[in-house]
Each structure stands twice: as C-alpha cells, then as structure tokens.
C-alpha positions in Angstrom: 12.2 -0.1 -18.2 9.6 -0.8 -15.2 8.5 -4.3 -14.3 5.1 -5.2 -14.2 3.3 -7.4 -11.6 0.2 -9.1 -12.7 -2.0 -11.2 -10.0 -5.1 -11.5 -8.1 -6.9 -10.0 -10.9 -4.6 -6.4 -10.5 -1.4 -5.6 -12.1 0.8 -2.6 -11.9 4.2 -1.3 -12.9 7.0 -0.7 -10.5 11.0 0.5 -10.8 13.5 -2.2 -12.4 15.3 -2.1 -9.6 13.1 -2.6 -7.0 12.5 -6.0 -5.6 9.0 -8.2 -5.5 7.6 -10.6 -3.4 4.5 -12.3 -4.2 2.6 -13.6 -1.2 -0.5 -14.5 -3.1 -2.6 -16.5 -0.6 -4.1 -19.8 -1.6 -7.5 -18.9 -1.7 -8.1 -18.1 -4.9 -6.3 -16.1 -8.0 -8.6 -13.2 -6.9 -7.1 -12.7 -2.8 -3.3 -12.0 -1.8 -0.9 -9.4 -1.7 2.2 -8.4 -3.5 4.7 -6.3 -2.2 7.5 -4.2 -3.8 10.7 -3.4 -2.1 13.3 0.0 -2.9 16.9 -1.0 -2.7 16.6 1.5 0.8 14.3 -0.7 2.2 11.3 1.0 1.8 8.2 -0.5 0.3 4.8 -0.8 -1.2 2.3 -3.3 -1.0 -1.0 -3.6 -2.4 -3.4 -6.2 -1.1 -6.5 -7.5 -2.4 -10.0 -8.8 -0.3 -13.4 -9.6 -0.7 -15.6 -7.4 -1.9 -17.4 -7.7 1.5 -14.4 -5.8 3.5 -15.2 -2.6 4.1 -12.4 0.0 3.2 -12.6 2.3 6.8 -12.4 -1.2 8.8 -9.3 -2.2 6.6 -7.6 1.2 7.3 -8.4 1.1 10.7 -6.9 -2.3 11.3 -3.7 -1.2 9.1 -3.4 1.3 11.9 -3.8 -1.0 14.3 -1.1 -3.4 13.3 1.5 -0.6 13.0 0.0 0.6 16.8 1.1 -3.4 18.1 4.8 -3.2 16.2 5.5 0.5 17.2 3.8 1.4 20.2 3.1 5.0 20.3 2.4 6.3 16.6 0.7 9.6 15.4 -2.4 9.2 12.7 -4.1 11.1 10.5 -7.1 10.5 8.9 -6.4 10.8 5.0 -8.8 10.7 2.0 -7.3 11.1 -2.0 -8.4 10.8 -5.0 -6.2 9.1 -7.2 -6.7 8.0 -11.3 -10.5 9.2 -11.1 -10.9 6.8 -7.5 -11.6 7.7 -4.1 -9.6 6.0 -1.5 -9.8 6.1 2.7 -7.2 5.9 4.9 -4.8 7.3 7.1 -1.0 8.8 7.4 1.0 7.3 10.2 3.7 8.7 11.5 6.3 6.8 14.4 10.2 5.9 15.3 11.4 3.0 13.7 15.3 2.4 14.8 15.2 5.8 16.4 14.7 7.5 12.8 11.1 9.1 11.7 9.1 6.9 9.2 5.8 7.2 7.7 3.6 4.8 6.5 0.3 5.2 4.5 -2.6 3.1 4.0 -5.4 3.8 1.5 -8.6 1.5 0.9 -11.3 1.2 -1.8 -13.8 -0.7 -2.9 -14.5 -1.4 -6.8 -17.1 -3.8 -8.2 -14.7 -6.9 -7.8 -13.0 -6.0 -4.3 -11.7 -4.5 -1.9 -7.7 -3.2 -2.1 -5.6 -1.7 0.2 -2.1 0.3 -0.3 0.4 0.4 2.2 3.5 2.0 1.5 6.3 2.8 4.5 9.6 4.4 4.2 12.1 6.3 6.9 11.1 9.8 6.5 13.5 11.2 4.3 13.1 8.1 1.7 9.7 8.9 1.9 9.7 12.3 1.1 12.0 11.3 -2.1 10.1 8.3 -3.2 6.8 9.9 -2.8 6.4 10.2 -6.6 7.6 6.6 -7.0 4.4 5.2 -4.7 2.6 7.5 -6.3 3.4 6.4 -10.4 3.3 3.0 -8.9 -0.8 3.5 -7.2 -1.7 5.6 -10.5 -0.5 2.3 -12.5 -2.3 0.3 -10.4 -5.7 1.9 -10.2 -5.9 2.7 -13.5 -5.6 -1.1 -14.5 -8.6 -1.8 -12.1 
C-alpha cells in the first residue's frame, strides 16, 4: 500500500518503502518542499513557490545548482505534459561518483503556485524507476 504525503496545500502518493523528508519551510503552510527517497538512493522532490516564480526561471536555476555541485553536466531542454498539465524543464545528464546520473526538473504554474519536480537517480536506477517518478508526478498533479 503507498504512502501519502499531504502539505503545502499538495499531496501525493509514493512507494511504502521509500523514505520522506519533510522540509516544509516556515513561511507559511502554502511554501516548502518534500522530498522522497528509494532505498537506492535515488529521489524525488517536489517543491512548492509563489505564484509569482516563474516556471522557465525555476528550471533554469535547478540547472544551475546541479552546474555548481557537478561541474560539467549536459542539458536538455524538456517540455511534457503530464495528468492534462504542461510542465517546463530540462533533462540533465552528469558523473556523480564516476557513475552516469540523470536528473530532471519540471515547473508549472497553476492558479495557487508555482511547483517544481526534481527527481535524480544513477542512470540505471533511473531507467528502472522511471515509472515510479512518473506514478508518483501523475499522483501529484492530479491532486492540484
């Protein structure tokens, strides 16, 4: 049976036995993040902003924090459409440990805020969990 997370005005289901940590921020029940860790060490986080943050400049500064931890990283501008939403973003790919990871990062905007998705897994993780960040970003959109 999945878990749910509900906070900052979003909820969302996740595996059993994955792990979560809350970092909800003290400005407000509407602003934070909450991230979900694999047993593997991959991991999903979804974060919630003001509705004035615009989606591209959230992506792009995503990118720019994995640039500053990994140094040399290969991006790829990415657009989906997920649960009947449109969300922005990019697919990074860079050497973590000397193994391949990938990281994506998807924005949108809704009447109440802006959200952003990161999810990040060594590349073979990746490729299995796909359909786990996936189920987990359907849940999560569709309770918006």
């Amino acid at each position: 049976m999945p878990h749910q997370f509900k906070g900052m005005g979003i909820s969302f289901l996740y595996p059993d036995n994955w792990v979560l940590e809350d970092e909800q921020e003290s400005k407000g029940d509407e602003e934070g993040s909450a991230t979900v860790f694999s047993p593997t060490g991959a991991f999903l986080s979804v974060s919630v902003y003001p509705l004035a943050m615009d989606p591209f400049d959230l992506a792009e500064q995503a990118v720019e924090g994995i640039r500053e931890e990994y140094g040399d990283v290969d991006v790829e501008v990415a657009e989906d459409r997920v649960a009947g939403r449109d969300l922005v973003g990019y697919d990074v790919n860079f050497f973590c440990m000397d193994l391949t990871s990938t990281a994506k990062v998807r924005c949108l905007r809704t009447r109440k805020a802006t959200y952003a998705v990161f999810c990040q897994a060594e590349d073979t993780d990746f490729e299995r969990l796909a359909a786990v960040f996936q189920a987990i970003t359907v849940s999560l959109l569709g309770n918006l």
